[in-house]
C-alpha positions in Angstrom: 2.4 7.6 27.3 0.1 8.7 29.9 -3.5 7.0 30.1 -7.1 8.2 30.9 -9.0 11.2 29.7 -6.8 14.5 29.3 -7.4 17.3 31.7 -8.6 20.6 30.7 -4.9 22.3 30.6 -4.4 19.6 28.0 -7.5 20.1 26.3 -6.6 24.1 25.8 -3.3 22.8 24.2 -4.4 21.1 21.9 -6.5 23.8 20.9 -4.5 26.4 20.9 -2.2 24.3 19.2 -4.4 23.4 16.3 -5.4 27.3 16.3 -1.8 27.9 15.9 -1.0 25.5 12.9 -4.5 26.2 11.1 -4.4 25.5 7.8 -7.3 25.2 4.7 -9.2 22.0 5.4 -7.7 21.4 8.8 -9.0 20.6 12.1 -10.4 23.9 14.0 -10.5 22.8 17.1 -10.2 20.4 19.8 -14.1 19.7 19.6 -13.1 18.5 15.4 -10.4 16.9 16.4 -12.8 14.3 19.5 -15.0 13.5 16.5 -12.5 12.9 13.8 -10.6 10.5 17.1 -13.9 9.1 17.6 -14.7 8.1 14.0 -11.4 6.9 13.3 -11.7 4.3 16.8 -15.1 3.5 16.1 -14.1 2.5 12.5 -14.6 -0.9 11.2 -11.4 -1.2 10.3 -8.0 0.2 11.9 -6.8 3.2 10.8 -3.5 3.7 10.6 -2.1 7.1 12.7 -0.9 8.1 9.7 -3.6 8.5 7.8 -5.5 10.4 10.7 -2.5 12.7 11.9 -2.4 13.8 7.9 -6.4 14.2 8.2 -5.7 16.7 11.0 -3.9 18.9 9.3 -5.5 19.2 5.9 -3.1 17.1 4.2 0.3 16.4 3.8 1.2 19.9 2.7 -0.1 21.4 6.0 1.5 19.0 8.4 3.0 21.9 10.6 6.9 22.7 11.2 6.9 22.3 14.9 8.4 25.2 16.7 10.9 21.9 17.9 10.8 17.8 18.8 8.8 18.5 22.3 6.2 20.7 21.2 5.6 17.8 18.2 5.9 15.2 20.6 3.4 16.7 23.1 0.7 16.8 20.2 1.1 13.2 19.2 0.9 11.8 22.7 -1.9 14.2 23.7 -3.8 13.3 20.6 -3.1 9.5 21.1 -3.5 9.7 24.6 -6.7 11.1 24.0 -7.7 8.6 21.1 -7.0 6.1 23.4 -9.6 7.0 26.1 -12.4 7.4 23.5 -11.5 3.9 22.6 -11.5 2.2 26.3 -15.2 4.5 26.7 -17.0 3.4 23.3 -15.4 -0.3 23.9 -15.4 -1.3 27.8 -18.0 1.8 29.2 -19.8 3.1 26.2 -22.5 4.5 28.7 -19.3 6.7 30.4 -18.7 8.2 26.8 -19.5 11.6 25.8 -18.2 13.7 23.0 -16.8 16.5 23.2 -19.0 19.8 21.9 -17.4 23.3 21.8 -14.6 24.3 24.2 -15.4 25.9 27.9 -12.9 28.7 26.9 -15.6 29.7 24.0 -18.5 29.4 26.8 -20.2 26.6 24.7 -20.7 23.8 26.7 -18.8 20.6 26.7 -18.5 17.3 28.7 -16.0 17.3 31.4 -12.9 15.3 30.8 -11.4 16.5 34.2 
């Protein structure tokens, strides 16, 4: 697994890829998807990736059927990837952290994770 913040070409994957897997009561976006990260490392106690990766989707009867192995894979380590950067920030560098708000695609603003 790769380490550090994603770029922005990851960033639009994950969105589009939560955009194509929407389901009722799933993550929008990859702006829900920071905060839900954030919560879940900022927790008092661990929780487990399989509770959250459920929470994504909406639910156990949402949890997509992957176009194939590598397009799942790429969302896990993405997502974990990602989780484990706005871990190292709110723990080692919690003045370095910022969440994420909106996408650049949509024109709202966000912080750079470049």
């Amino acid at each position: 697994m790769n380490t550090g913040p994603l770029n922005e070409n990851e960033l639009e994957w994950l969105d589009d890829t939560l955009a194509k897997y929407a389901a009722e009561g799933a993550i929008l976006d990859v702006s829900e998807l920071d905060g839900l990260l954030t919560r879940s490392s900022s927790a008092p106690t661990d929780i487990e990736p399989a509770q959250w990766l459920l929470a994504i989707w909406g639910g156990a009867d949402n949890v997509p059927r992957w176009a194939n192995d590598r397009e799942r894979d790429r969302f896990v380590n993405l997502t974990l990837q990602h989780m484990s950067d706005i871990a190292e920030r709110l723990e080692s560098y919690p003045d370095q952290f910022e969440p994420l708000f909106g996408h650049p695609r949509s024109g709202r603003s966000g912080a750079d994770h470049s």
